[in-house]
C-alpha positions in Angstrom: 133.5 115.3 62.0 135.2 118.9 61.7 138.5 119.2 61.8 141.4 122.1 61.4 143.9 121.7 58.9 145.9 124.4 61.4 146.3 125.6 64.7 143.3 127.8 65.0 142.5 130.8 67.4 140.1 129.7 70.1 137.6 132.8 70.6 136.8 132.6 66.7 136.6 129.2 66.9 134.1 128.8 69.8 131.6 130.8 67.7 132.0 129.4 64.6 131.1 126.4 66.5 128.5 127.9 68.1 127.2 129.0 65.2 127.5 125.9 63.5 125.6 123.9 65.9 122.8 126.3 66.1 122.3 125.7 62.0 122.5 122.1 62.4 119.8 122.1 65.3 117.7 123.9 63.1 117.7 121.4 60.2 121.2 121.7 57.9 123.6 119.1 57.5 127.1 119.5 59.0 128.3 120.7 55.6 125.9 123.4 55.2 126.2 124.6 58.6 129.6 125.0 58.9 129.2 126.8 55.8 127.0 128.9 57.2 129.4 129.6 60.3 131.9 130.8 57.8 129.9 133.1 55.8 128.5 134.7 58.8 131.9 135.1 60.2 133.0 136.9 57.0 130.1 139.2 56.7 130.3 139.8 60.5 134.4 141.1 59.7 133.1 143.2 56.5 130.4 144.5 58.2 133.0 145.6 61.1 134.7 147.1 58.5 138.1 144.3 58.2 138.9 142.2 55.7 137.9 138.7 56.7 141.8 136.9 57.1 141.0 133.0 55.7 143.2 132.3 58.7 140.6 132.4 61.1 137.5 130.7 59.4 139.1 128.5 56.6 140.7 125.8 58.5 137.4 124.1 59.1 136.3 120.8 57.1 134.1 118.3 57.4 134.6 114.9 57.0 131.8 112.1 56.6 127.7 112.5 55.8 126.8 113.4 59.1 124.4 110.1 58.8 123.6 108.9 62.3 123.3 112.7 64.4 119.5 112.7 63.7 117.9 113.4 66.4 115.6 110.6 67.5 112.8 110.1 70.5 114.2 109.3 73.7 113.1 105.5 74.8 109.7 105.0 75.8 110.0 105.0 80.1 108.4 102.0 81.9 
């Protein structure tokens, strides 16, 4: 689960989530891809030339192992 520990602006959000679920399709655990999302976020604002404000990307945590969002075989049709 991610959750905010504030109100959090929604365009930033969206692709941090985006983000987010594009690392975890490609292998990482929740942890390390919202990790990921964050520290793309920041270089993204440095790179932009702004200083990265925590408010927009450090809200984020996850909560739980992310055990059971494998991605499995659909059933077998008969």
């Amino acid at each position: 689960m991610v959750m905010s520990l504030w109100n959090v602006e929604d365009a930033t959000t969206a692709d941090l989530m985006v983000h987010m679920n594009r690392q975890m399709a490609a292998g990482d655990a929740p942890p390390r891809a919202l990790l990921a999302a964050q520290r793309q976020y920041v270089a993204q604002q440095r790179q932009a030339g702004r200083a990265p404000d925590p408010f927009y990307w450090a809200a984020f945590v996850c909560s739980g192992s992310g055990a059971g969002l494998e991605q499995t075989a659909p059933p077998a049709r008969r």
